[in-house]
C-alpha positions, 0 to 999 in steps of 0.5 A: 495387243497383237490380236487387237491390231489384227495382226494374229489373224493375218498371221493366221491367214497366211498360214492357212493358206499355205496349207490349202495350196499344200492339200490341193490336187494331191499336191502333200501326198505328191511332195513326201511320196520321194521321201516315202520311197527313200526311207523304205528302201532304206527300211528293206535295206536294213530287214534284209540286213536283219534289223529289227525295228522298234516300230513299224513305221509306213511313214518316212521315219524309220526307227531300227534297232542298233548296238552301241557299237554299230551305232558308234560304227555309223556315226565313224562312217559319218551319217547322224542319225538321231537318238530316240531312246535306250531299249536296253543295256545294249541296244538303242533304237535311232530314227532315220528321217527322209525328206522330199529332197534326200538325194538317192546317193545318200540312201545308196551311201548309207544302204553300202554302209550298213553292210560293214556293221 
């Protein structure tokens, strides 16, 4: 009844053009570009920590290799990071996600906290 009445398809429209307004002038590269930047400062962070990483990830997710315990570690310092999955017994695997509005003094409060696991 939706799409006999045309509402779909406006619907639709307005959809799209949102994302032509998004991919105007740059406008998408220019808006994630922070959350780029956050997360690979948190990824150099946690290499120069001596993280591994399940992937290599150029995008704003990250997704470092932890302990049980550093994991239970990190959620006691207060940061949520999410669970992607189990590598093995020991060892899980979180993904860190920025966005265009993560402030820096999360990242530098979670950077600060990496240096007590």
């Amino acid at each position: 009844m939706i799409k006999q009445k045309g509402g779909m398809l406006a619907k639709g429209r307005l959809l799209g053009l949102q994302f032509l307004a998004l991919m105007e002038d740059g406008l998408y590269f220019k808006t994630g570009k922070k959350a780029v930047d956050q997360a690979m400062r948190i990824r150099t962070a946690l290499m120069e920590a001596g993280f591994a990483f399940h992937v290599d990830s150029p995008t704003n997710q990250i997704f470092p290799i932890f302990t049980d315990e550093q994991w239970e570690k990190i959620e006691e310092l207060g940061f949520k990071l999410e669970f992607n999955g189990r590598l093995d017994e020991d060892h899980v695997v979180l993904r860190v996600c920025t966005s265009w509005c993560t402030p820096d003094e999360y990242v530098d409060k979670f950077i600060e906290a990496l240096k007590e696991l």
